[in-house]
C-alpha positions as CSV (number, residue, x, y, z in Angstrom):
1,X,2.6,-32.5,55.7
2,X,5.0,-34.6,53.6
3,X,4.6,-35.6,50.1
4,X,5.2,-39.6,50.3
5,X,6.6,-41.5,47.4
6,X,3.3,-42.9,46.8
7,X,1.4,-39.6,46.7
8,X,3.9,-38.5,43.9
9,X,3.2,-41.8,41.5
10,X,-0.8,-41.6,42.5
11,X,-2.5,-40.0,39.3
12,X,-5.1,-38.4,40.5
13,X,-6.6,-34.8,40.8
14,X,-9.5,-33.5,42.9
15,X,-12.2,-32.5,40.3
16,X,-15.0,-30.9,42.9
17,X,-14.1,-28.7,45.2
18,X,-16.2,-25.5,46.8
19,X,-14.3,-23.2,48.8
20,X,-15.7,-21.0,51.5
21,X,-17.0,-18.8,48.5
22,X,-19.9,-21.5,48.5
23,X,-21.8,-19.0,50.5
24,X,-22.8,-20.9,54.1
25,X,-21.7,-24.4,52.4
26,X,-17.4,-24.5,51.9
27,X,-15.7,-24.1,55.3
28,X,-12.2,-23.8,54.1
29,X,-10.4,-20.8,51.8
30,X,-9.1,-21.4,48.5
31,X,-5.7,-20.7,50.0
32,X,-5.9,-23.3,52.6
33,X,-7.6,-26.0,50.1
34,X,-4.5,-25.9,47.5
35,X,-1.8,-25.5,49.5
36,X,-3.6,-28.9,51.1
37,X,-3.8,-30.3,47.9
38,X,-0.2,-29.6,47.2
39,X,1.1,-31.3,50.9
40,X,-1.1,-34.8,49.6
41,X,0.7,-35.1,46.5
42,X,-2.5,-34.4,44.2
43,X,-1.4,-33.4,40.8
44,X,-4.0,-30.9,40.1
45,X,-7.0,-28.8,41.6
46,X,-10.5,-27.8,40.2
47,X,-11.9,-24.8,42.6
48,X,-15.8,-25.1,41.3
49,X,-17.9,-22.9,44.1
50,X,-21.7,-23.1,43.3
51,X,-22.5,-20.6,40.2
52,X,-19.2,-18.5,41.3
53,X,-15.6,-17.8,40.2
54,X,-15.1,-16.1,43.1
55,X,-12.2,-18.1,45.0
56,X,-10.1,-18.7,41.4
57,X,-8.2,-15.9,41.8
58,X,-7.1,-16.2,45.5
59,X,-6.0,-19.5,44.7
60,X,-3.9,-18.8,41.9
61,X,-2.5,-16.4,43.4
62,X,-1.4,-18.6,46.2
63,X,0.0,-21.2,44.1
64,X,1.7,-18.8,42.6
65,X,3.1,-16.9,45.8
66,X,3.9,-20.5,47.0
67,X,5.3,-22.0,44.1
68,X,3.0,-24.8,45.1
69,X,3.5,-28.0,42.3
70,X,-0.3,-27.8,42.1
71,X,-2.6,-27.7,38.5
72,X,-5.3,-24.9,39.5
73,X,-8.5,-26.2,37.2
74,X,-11.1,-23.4,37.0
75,X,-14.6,-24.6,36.8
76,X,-18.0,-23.8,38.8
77,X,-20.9,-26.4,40.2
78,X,-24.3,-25.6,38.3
79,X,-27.6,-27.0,39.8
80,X,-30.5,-27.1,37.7
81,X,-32.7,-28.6,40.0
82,X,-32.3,-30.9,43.1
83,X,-31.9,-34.0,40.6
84,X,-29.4,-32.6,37.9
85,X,-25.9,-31.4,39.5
86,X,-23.3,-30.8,37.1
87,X,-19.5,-29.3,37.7
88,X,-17.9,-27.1,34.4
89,X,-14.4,-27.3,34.1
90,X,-12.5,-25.1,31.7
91,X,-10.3,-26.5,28.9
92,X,-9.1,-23.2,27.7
93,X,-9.9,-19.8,27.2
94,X,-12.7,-20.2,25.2
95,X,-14.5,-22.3,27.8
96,X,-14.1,-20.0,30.4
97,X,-15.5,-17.3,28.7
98,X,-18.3,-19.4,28.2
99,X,-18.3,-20.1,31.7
100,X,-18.5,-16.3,32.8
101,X,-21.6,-16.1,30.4
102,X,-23.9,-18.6,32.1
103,X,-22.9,-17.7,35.4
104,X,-23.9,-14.1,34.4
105,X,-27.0,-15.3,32.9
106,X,-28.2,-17.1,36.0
107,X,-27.3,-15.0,38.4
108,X,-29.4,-11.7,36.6
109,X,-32.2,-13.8,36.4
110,X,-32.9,-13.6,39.9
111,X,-32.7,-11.6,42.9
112,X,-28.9,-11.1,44.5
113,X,-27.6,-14.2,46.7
114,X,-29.7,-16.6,44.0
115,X,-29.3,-17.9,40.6
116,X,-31.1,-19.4,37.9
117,X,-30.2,-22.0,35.5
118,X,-32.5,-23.2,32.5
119,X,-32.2,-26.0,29.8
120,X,-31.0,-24.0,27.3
121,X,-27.9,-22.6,29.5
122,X,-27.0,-26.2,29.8
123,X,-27.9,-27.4,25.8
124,X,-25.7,-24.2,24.5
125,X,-22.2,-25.3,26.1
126,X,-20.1,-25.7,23.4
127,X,-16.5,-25.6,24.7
128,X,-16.6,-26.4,29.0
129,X,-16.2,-30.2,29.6
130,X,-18.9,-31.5,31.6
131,X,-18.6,-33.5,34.9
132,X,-21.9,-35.2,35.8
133,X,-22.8,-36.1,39.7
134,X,-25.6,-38.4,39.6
135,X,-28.6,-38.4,42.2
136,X,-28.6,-42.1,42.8
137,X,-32.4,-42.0,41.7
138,X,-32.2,-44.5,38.9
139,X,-35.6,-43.5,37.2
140,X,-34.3,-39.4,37.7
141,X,-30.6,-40.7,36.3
142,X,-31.7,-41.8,33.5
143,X,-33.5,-39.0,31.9
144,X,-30.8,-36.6,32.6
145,X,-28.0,-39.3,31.2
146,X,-29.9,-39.9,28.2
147,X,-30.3,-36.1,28.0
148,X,-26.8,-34.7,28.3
149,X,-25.8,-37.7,25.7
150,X,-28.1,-36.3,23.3
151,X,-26.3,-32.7,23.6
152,X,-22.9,-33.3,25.4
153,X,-21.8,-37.0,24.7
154,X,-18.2,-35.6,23.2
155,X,-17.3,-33.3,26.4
156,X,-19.2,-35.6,29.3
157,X,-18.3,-37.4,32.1
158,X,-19.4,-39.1,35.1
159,X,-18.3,-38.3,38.6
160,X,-18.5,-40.9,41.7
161,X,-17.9,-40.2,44.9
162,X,-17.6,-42.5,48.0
163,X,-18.6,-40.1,51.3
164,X,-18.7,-43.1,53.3
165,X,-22.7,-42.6,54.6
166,X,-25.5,-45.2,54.8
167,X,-25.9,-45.8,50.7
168,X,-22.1,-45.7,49.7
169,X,-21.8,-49.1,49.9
170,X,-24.4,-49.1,46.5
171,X,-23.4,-45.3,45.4
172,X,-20.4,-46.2,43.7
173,X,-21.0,-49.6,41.9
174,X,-24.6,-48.0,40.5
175,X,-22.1,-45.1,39.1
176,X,-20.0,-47.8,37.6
177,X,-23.1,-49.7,36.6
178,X,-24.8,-46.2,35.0
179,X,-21.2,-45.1,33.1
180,X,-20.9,-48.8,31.5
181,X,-24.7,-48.6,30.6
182,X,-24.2,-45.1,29.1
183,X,-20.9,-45.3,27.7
184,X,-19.1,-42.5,29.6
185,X,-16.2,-42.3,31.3
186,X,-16.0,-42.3,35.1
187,X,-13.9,-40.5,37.5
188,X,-13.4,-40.3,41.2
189,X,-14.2,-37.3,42.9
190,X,-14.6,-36.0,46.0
191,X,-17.1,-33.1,46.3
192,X,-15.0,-31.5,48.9
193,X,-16.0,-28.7,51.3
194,X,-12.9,-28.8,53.3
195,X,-9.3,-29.1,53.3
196,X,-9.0,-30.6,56.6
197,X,-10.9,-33.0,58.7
198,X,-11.0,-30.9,61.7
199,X,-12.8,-28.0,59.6
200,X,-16.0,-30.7,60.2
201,X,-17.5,-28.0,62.7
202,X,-17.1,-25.3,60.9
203,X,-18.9,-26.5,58.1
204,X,-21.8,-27.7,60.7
205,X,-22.0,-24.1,62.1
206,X,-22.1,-23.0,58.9
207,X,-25.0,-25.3,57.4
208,X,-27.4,-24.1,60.7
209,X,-26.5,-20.4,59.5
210,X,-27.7,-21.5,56.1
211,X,-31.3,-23.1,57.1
212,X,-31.3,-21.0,60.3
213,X,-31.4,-23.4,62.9
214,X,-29.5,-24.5,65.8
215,X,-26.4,-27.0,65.3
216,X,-28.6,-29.9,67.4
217,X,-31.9,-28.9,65.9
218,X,-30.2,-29.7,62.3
219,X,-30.1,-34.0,63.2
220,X,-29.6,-35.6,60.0
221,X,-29.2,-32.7,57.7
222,X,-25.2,-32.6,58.9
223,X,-22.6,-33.6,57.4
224,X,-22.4,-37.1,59.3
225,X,-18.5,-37.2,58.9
226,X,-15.4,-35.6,57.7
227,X,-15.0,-37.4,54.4
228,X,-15.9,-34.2,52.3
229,X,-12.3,-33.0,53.2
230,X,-9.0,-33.7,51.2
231,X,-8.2,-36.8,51.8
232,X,-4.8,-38.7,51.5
233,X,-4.0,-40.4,48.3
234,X,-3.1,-43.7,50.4
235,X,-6.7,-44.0,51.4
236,X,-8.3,-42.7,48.1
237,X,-6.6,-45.9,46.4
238,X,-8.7,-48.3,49.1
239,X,-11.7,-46.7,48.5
240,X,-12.2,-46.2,44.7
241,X,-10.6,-48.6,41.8
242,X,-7.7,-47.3,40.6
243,X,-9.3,-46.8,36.9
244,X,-11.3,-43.9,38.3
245,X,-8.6,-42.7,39.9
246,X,-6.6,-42.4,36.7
247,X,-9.9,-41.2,34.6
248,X,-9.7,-38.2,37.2
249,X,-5.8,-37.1,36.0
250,X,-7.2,-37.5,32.4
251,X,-10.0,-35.0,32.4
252,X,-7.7,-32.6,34.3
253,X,-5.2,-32.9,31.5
254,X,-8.1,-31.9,29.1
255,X,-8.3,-28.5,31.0
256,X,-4.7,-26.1,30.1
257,X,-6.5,-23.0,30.8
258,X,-5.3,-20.6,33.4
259,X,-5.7,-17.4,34.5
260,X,-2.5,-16.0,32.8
261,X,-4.2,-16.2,29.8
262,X,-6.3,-13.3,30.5
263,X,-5.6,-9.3,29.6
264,X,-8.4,-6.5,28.5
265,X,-9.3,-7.2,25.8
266,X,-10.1,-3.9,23.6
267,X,-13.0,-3.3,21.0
268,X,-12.2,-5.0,17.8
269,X,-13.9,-2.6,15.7
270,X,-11.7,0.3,16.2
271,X,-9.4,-0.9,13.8
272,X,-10.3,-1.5,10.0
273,X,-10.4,-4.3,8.0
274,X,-7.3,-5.3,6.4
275,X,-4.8,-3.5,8.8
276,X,-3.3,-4.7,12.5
277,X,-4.0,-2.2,15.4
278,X,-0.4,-1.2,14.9
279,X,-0.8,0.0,10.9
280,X,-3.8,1.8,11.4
281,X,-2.3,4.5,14.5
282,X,0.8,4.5,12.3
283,X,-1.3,6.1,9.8
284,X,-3.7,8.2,12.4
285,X,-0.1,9.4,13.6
286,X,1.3,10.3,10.1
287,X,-2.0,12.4,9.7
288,X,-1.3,13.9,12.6
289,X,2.1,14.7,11.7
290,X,0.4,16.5,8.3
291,X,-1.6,18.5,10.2
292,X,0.7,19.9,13.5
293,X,3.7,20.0,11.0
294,X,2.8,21.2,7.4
295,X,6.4,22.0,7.1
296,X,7.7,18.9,7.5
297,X,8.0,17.3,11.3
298,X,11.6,18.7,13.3
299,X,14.5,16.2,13.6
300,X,14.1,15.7,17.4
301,X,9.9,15.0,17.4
302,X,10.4,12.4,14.9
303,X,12.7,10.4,16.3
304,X,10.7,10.3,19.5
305,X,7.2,9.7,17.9
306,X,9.5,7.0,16.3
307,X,11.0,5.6,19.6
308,X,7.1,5.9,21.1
309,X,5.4,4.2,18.6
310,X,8.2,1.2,18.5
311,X,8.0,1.0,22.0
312,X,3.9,0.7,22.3
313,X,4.3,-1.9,19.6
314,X,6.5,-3.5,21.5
315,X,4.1,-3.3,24.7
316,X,1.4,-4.2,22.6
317,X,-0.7,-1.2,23.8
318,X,-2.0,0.0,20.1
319,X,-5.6,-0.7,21.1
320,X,-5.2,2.0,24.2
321,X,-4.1,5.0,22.4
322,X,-6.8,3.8,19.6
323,X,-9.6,3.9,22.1
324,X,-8.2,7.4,23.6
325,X,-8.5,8.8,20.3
326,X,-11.8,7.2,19.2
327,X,-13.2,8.2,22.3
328,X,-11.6,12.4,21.1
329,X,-12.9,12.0,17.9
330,X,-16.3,10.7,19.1
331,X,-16.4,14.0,21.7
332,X,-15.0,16.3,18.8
333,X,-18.6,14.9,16.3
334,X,-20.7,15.3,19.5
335,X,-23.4,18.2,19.4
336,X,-22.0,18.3,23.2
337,X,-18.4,19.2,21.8
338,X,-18.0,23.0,21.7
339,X,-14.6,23.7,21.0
340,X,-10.7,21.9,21.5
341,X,-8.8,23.2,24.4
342,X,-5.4,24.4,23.2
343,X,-2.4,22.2,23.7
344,X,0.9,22.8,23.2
345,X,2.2,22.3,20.1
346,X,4.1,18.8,21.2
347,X,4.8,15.2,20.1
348,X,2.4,13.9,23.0
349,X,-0.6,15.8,21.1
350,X,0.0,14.6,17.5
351,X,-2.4,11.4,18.2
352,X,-5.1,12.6,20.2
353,X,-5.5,16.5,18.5
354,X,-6.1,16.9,15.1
């Protein structure tokens, strides 16, 4: 598919999305849904399978491989109970740590397959912005509006969607109606499931898996059309105003986090205050050095413990060969320890032997 003119000047990014990582529920891969996103002109995607992270990697990775002009958001849809949906999108890193938390808390609680959110999971957020998707109960809407206010009102927005069923007609004007009330911004969104309308089966089969029933015993509980797919920018601008269609661009330029960003990150505590990582096996090595070479260290094993220790530093790898030799010296204190094994008397010993 083409990327039209009008696709390219459309501001507007797809803010819920579950891939087929939505156990039983998404019937398209993460692959498939941004390289789809891409071919429609959206400017960015947030991948937010129920309580899961799990199809973020796959499509970074194929935006990547691609070199797809595609924003991958990171986020995850969190149900607290049948009335209270919300979608966490990741600003930075700190958010998605935060992010990996709850989604850790909820899934422990329970058995495997399951999760389990509480209150407080939701009250503690401190960094994730928040993406509301209202029930369309007004009594139920307004506790939980009034609610998230009270803890979220800086970081909280409110989704509408327009799936084109018997109630849309009212959906999206009671969104609009609830946002202006409640004085929170609202965006467009499509709580996708697919990246294609033919994928409209799929997602049927897979929704009589879920309850286990037959596809023609499952009547109403169906998807009755294909509007939970990506749709075309041309027809998002008919069905929502364009306001919420720019609203949506504007949260996704709130979220700058990507996967990039993350590396192992080692125990803090190895090193001492006042010194870098770098300083402090430096001076492990020099103490080394004092006790393999009392004489003084030979011309040719300085200048390599030289060219090593320059060239972790320039790595960055100082926490590694501090955890190898913490994890030495911890063995060597250990009533399990009974004596060193010999080593050669070499410049790869000094650190770890002394």
């Amino acid at each position: 598919m083409k990327i039209t003119a009008a696709s390219k000047h459309c501001n507007y990014s797809e803010l819920v999305c579950q891939s087929h990582f939505s156990f039983l529920h998404g019937a398209s891969s993460p692959a498939e849904l941004v390289q789809q996103a891409a071919a429609l002109g959206y400017k960015a995607l947030a991948i937010t399978d129920e309580c899961s992270l799990a199809g973020v990697v796959r499509a970074h990775h194929q935006i990547q491989e691609k070199q797809l002009p595609l924003k991958l958001i990171i986020g995850s849809m969190l149900v607290l109970n049948p009335q209270l949906r919300l979608v966490l999108l990741c600003p930075d890193k700190a958010a998605y740590s935060e992010l990996c938390r709850i989604i850790t808390q909820a899934r422990r609680r329970v058995e495997k397959g399951c999760y389990q959110l509480a209150e407080w999971d939701i009250q503690r957020i401190q960094h994730c912005q928040i993406l509301w998707l209202p029930s369309g109960d007004q009594q139920t809407d307004q506790y939980w509006g009034h609610w998230l206010i009270q803890h979220h009102a800086e970081r909280l927005w409110l989704g509408a969607s327009r799936k084109l069923q018997s109630q849309d007609q009212f959906y999206l004007p009671y969104c609009q109606q609830l946002a202006q009330q409640l004085q929170l911004p609202c965006c467009a969104v499509g709580e996708v499931l697919m990246h294609q309308a033919s994928r409209l089966p799929l997602q049927h089969a897979l929704s009589a898996i879920k309850a286990a029933k037959a596809v023609p015993d499952m009547a109403r509980q169906l998807l009755s059309n294909a509007e939970q797919s990506l749709r075309p920018i041309k027809k998002l601008q008919q069905l929502f105003p364009a306001e919420l269609l720019d609203n949506s661009q504007k949260l996704a330029s709130l979220c700058h986090f990507s996967l990039d960003e993350l590396s192992y990150q080692y125990p803090t505590e190895l090193v001492p205050a006042g010194k870098t990582a770098m300083q402090h096996l430096r001076d492990l090595v020099k103490a080394g050095e004092a006790q393999r070479f009392p004489e003084g260290v030979p011309a040719d094993i300085q200048q390599t413990i030289h060219k090593e220790l320059d060239l972790i530093e320039q790595l960055n790898y100082p926490y590694y060969f501090l955890t190898i030799h913490d994890l030495v010296v911890f063995a060597q204190n250990s009533r399990f320890y009974t004596r060193a094994v010999a080593l050669p008397r070499t410049q790869s010993s000094v650190i770890a032997w002394q």
